[in-house]
C-alpha positions in Angstrom: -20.0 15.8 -3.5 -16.2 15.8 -3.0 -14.0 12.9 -2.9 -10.9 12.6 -0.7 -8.5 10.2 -2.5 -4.9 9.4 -2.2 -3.0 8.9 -5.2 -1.2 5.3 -5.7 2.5 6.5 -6.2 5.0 5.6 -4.1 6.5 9.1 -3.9 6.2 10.5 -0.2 5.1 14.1 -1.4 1.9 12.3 -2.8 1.2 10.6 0.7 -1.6 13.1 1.2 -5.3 13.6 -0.1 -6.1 15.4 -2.8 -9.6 16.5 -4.0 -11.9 15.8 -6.8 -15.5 16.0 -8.1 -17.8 12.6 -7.8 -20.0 13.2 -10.8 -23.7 12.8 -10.2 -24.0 9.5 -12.5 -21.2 8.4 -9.6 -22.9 9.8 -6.4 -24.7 6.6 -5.3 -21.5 4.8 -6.0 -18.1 5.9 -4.9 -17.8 5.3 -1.2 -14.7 5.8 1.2 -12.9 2.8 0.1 -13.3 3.0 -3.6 -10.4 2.8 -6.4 -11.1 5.4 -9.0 -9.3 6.8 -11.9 -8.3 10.6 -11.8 -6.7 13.1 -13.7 -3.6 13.9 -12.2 -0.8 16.8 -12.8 0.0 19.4 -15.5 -0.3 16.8 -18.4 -3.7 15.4 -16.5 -2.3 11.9 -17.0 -5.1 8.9 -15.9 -3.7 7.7 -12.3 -5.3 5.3 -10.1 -6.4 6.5 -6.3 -8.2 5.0 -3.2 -11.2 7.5 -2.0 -10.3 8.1 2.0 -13.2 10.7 2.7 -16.3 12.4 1.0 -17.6 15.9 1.6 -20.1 18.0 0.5 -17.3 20.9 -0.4 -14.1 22.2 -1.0 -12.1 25.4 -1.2 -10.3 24.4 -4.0 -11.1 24.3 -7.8 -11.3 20.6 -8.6 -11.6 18.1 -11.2 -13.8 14.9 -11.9 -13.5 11.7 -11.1 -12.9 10.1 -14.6 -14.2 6.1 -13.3 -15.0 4.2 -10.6 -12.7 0.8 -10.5 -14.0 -1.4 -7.5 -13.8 -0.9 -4.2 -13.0 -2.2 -0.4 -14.1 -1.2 3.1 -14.2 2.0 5.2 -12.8 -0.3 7.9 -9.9 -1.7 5.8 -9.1 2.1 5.4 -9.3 2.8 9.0 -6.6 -0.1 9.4 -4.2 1.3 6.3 -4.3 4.4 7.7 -3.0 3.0 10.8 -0.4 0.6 9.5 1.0 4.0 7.6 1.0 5.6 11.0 2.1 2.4 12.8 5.2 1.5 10.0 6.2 5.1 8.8 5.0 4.1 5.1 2.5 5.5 2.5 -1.0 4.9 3.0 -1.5 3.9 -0.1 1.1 1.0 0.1 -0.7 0.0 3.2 -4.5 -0.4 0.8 -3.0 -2.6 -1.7 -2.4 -5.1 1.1 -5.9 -5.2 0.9 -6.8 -5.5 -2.6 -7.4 -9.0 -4.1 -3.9 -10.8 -5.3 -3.5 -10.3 -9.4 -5.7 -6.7 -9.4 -3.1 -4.6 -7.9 -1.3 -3.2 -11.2 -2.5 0.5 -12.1 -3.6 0.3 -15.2 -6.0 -2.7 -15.4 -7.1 -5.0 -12.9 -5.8 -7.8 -15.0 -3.9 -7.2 -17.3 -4.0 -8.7 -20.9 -0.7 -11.1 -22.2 -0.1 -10.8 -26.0 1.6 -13.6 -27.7 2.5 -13.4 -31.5 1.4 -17.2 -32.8 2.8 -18.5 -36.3 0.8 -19.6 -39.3 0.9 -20.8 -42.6 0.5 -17.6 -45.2 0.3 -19.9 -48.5 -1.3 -22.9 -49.3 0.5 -26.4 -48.6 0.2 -26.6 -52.7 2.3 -23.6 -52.8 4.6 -24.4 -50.2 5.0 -28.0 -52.0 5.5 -26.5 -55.3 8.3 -23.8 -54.7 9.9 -27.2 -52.6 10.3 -29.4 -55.6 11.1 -26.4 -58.1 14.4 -25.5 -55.6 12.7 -22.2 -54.4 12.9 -23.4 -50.6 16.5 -24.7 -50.7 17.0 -25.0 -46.8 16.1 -28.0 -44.8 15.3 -26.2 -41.8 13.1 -23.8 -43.4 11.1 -26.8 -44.5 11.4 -28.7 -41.2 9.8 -25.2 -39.8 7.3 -25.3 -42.8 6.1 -28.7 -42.1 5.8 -28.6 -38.0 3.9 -25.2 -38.7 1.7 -27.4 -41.2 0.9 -29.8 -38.5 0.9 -26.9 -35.7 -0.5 -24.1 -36.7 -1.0 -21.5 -34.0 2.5 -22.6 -32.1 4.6 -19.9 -30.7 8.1 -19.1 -32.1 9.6 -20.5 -29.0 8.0 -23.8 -29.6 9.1 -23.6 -33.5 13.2 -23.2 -31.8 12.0 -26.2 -29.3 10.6 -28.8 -31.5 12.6 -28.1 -34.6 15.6 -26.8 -33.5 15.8 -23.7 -35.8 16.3 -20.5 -35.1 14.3 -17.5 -34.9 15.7 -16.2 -37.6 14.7 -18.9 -39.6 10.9 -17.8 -38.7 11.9 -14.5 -39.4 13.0 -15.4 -43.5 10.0 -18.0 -43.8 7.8 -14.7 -42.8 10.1 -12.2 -44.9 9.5 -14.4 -48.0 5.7 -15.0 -46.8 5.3 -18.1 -46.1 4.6 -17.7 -42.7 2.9 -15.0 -40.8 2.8 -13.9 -36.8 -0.7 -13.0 -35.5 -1.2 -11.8 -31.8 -3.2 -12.6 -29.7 -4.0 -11.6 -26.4 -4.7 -13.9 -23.1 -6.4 -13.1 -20.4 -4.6 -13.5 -17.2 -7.2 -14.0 -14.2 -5.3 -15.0 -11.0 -9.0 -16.1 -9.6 -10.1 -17.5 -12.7 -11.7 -21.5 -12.4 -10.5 -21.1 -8.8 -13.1 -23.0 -6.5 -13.0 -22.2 -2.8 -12.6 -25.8 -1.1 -13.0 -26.7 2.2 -10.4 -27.7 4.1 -10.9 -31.3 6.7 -11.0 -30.6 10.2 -7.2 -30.3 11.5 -6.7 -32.4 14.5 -4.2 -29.9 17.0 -1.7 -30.9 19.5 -1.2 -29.9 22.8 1.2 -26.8 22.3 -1.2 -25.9 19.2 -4.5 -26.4 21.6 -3.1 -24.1 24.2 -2.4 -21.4 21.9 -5.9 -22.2 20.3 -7.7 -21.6 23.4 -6.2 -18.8 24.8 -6.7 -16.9 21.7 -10.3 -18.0 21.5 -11.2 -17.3 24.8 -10.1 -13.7 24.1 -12.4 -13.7 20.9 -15.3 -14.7 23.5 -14.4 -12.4 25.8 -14.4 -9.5 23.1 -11.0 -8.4 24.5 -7.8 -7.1 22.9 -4.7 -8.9 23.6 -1.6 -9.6 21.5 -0.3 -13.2 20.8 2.5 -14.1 19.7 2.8 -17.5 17.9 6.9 -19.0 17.8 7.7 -22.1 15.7 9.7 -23.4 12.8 8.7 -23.0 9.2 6.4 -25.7 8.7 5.1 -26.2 12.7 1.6 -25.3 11.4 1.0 -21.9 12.9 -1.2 -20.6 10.3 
């Protein structure tokens, strides 16, 4: 089976399809709709695409799909495809409209925030030690050493913050290691501990009734008509 997919660049020569392989372990999967990964160009760099077609052929010598990513519907297709047509854009601009806020980036759905965190390298003993003997002269290195003491795991911004030092004072405490940076990443999920709450039933005024039931009545009558809502920011038209 061949896939259909247009590649997610913004450049207007790549507003077209281009085809690749689905391989069998991908068959039952990929659907028109899906975001894949694909090889793309001389250097066969990894580029993210949206499948817009399948066939059982091609006349071109092709390449495989690398992954399937997720996916959305054949009709949110149709409607990109439309909105390109309609707005003289890329159809690929048009299908990240779609996608889910926070999973739109190329590489990764989410992507992963490394922060470098500070902690203690030698033992408080140490640390104490080299204090009284006159090693560690500087009174801000030892205000640093002793909020790191009680904060282990603080970021270097925080250290300036709360003991209004310097970065560079970090930088000789970790020099002379006393201190070391460890990263660590975060996950960043836009949908994470997000609970869908329902909303109380909105009481609507006159002017926001009328509207109401016009447009409902259309709904009912499973006919096409445009509407178009006027009011301030904040009259409630949403």
């Amino acid at each position: 089976m061949i896939a259909e997919v247009i590649i997610n660049r913004t450049a207007k020569k790549l507003n077209r399809t281009f085809d690749y392989n689905i391989p069998k372990e991908l068959e039952d999967l990929i659907l028109i709709g899906s975001r894949v990964l694909v090889p793309f160009g001389k250097g066969e760099k990894q580029e993210e695409a949206f499948v817009v077609g399948i066939k059982n052929n091609t006349e071109y010598e092709v390449k495989d799909i690398i992954r399937l990513e997720d996916s959305i519907t054949n009709k949110q297709i149709e409607l990109a495809k439309w909105m390109a047509k309609r707005y003289f854009c890329n159809v690929s601009d048009c299908i990240k409209l779609m996608l889910t806020p926070g999973t739109r980036t190329k590489e990764k759905k989410i992507k992963e925030k490394v922060i470098l965190k500070v902690y203690l390298k030698k033992s408080l003993d140490e640390i104490e030690f080299d204090i009284e003997i006159g090693k560690i002269k500087s009174e801000k290195q030892k205000r640093v050493l002793k909020f790191i003491e009680s904060n282990e795991g603080a970021t270097v911004p925080e250290i300036e913050m709360f003991t209004d030092c310097s970065r560079g004072i970090v930088n000789t405490l970790v020099k002379n290691e006393y201190l070391e940076l460890i990263e660590e990443k975060i996950e960043r999920n836009p949908l994470d501990k997000k609970e869908a709450q329902k909303t109380k039933d909105l009481k609507l005024n006159l002017e926001q009734k009328e509207a109401f039931d016009k447009i409902e009545k259309s709904i009912e009558n499973k006919k096409y008509e445009k509407f178009l809502l006027y009011g301030v920011t904040g009259s409630r038209k949403d």
